[in-house]
N, C-alpha and C positions, 0 to 999 in steps of 0.2 A: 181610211181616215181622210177626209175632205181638207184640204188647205186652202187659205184666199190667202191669196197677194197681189192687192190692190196699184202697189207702189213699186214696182218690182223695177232691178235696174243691173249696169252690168261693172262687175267689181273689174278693177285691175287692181291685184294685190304687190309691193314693191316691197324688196327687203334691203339693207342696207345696217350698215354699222354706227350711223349717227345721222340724224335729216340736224340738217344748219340751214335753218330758213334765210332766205337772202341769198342763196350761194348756190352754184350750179352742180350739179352733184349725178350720178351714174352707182343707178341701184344694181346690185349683183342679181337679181334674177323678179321678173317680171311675170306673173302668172294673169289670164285674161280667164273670168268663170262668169256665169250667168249668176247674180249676185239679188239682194234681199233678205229677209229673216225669213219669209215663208219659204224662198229656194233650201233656203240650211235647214229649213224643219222639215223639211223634203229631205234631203240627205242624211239627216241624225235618225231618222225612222228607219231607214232601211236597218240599222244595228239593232231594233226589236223587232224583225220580223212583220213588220206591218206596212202593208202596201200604201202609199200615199196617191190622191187626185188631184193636181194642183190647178185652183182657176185660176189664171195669172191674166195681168193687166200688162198685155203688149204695145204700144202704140208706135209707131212710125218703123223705117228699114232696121234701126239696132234693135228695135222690140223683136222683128222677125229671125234677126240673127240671134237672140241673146234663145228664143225661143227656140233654135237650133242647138245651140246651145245644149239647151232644157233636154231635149229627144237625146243628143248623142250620152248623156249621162244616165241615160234610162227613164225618164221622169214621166210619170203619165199626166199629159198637161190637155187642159180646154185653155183655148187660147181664145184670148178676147183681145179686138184689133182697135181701138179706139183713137180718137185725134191725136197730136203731138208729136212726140220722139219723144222715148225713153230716156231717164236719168241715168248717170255713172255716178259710179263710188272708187275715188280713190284710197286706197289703203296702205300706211308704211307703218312699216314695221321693221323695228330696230334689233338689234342686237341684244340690249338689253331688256325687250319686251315692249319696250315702251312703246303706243300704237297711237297712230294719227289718223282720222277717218275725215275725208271731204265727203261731205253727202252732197248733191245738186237737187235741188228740191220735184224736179220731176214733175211734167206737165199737166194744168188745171183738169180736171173731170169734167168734160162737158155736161148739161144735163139728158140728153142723149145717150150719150154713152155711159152712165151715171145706170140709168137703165136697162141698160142691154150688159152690164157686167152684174147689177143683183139680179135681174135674168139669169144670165149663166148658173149663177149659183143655183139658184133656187130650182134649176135644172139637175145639180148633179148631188143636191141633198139627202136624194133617196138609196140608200144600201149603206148609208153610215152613220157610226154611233156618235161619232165627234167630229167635230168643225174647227179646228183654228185659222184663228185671226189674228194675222202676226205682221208687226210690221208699221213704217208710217202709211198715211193717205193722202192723195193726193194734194197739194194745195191752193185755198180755195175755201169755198161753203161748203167743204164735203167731209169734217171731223164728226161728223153723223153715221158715217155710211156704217160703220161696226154695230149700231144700235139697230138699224133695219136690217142688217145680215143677222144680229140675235135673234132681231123679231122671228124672221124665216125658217132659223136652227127649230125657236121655241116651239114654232105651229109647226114642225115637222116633226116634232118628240125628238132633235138632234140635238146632243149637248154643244155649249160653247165655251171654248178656252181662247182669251181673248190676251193678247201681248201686246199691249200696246202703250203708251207713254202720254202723258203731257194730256193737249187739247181732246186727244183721242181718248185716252181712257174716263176724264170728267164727264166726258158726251155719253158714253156708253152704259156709266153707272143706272141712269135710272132704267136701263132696258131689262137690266138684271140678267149680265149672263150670268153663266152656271160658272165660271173660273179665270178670274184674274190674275195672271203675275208679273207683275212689275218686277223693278228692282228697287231698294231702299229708296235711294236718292228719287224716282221716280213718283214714288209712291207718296212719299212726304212733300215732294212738290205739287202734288195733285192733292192732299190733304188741306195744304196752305189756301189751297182755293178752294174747295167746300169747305170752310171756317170762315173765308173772308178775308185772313192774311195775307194775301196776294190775289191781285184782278185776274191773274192769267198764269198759268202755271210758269215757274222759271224754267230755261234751257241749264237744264246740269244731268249730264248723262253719263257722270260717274256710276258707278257699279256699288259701291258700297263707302260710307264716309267717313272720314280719316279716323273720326275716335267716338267716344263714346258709349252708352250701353248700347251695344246694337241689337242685341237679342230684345230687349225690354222696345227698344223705339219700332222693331221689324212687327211686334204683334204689336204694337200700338197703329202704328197704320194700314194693321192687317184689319183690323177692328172697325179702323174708322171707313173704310173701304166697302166692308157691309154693310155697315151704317147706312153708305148711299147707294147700295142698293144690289152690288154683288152677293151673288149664291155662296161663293170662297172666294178668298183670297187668298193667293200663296205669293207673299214678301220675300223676294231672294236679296241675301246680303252677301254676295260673294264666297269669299273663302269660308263666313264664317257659318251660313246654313241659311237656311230656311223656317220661316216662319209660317203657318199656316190656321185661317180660320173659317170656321163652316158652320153648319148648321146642327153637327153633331160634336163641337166640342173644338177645341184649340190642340196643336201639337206643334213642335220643331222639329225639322232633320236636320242634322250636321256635318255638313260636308266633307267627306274625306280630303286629305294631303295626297294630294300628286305633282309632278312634275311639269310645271307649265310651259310649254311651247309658244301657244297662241292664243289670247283669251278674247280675239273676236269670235262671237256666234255662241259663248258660252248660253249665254240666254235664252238662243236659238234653241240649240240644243237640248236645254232645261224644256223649253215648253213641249217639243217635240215628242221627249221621254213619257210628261204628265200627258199630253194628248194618246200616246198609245197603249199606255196605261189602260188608259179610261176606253178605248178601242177595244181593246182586251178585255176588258168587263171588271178590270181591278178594281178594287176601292180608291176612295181618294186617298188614305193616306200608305196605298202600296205603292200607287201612282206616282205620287210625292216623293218616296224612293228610289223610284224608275228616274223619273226627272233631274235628279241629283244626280245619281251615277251619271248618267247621261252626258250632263251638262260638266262636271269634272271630266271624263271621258274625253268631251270634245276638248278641252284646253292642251290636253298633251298629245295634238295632231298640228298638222302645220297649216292646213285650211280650213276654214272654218266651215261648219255641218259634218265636218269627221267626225264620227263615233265608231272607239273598237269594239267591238261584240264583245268579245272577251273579256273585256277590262269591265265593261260595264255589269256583267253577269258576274265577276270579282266582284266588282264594289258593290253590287245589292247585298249579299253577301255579311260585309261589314259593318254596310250604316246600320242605324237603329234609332229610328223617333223614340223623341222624347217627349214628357208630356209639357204644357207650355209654364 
């Protein structure tokens, strides 16, 4: 399975019993990982047996160290050297679960190196059945670049699963990958803006929203999602499943009750499972399956892109789609 990440950066993960902004504080234990959504769908794969290729967007000395990184965890990476210095992500995470993410938005694309990274790609296209695309893009005039990496997937017969948010996922619709998934909040913020109800997608990167029908509103903007021009859409609502729709019909998965640890990279992990899914030659809605366990999997680990083998081959197990 091919992976890009475009945007790729280095997490330092902090834990602690309470963040009191304003206030000088000493987190109990301090983890430094080579960080991104496509690094954690690089990690949640290895738990289905499927070998990942990751093109990763290195630039400046942290790019080559995070890319160190990358090799000592096993990762087989092309590594693409481009302008700048690489972004960090700050992560805290509380006691109570509660989790705080600094993203730093991570240096423009030149158009140069803009080229020499869908190069990369379009180099290492061939011996795979799927592509994801996970993750922000650089920023700049580059919330394009998912649509010309589809284009490359499409002319090579490779499917595309595309994880992306906001500015990135509206750009992408009309290239029509083969598989979207957002999360609720995401997806309805991108709805707002193919409707016209909002110029620009709003920043709200909750997981699923406070109330409401969320089953009824997740295939509603699984709907409108095809609409503009994805192959599927699969709408994840958090705890409460998955919504998905395609070309042969609608269905829900419903996510198992587990014990949450860590619910950064759940999504990670979600996309990771449907990409190897579809690696594997499943269908989409065993795939969708895969995904779920997966993506529950990873929340009852303590880093994120952790998935147990075991748990996940348990919870295939017990889900069971429903029809929509």
């Amino acid at each position: 399975m091919l992976v890009v990440g475009a945007n790729l950066c280095m997490d330092r993960t902090l834990r602690m019993e309470r963040l009191v902004p304003g206030a000088v504080q000493r987190p109990r234990t301090a983890d430094l990982t080579a960080g991104g959504k496509a690094v954690n769908v690089c990690r949640a794969a290895k738990a289905h047996g499927v070998r990942t290729r990751l093109v990763g967007n290195l630039p400046g000395v942290l790019g080559r160290y995070v890319g160190d990184l990358l090799d000592r965890e096993g990762h087989d990476v092309r590594r693409v050297v481009t302008s700048g210095e690489i972004r960090s992500a700050t992560i805290i995470l509380e006691d109570d679960l509660r989790a705080t993410v600094l993203n730093e938005p991570g240096p423009p694309l030149a158009e140069p190196d803009r080229s020499i990274f869908l190069s990369a790609v379009g180099e290492e296209l061939s011996g795979h059945r799927v592509v994801v695309m996970s993750g922000s893009l650089p920023p700049g005039r580059h919330q394009d670049l998912y649509g010309d990496l589809v284009e490359l997937a499409g002319a090579r017969g490779v499917l595309s699963v595309v994880d992306a948010a906001r500015d990135a996922l509206v750009a992408v619709l009309p290239h029509h990958p083969d598989v979207v998934t957002p999360n609720l909040s995401e997806a309805q913020a991108v709805v707002a803006v193919l409707t016209g109800a909002a110029p620009s997608a709003p920043v709200d990167e909750s997981v699923e929203p406070a109330s409401g029908d969320v089953r009824a509103e997740a295939f509603a903007a699984a709907r409108a999602l095809r609409a503009a021009g994805a192959r599927a859409a699969l709408v994840t609502a958090g705890r409460h499943g998955v919504a998905a729709a395609h070309a042969g019909g609608e269905f829900w998965v419903p996510a198992p009750t587990v014990v949450e640890v860590n619910p950064i990279g759940a999504g990670d992990a979600f996309a990771s499972g449907l990409g190897a899914g579809l690696e594997l030659g499943e269908p989409l809605e065993r795939a969708t399956v895969r995904a779920v366990a997966s993506g529950s999997s990873s929340v009852t680990r303590p880093l994120a892109g952790e998935v147990d083998p075991t748990l996940v081959a348990a919870l295939m197990e017990q889900i069971a789609p429903q029809p929509a």
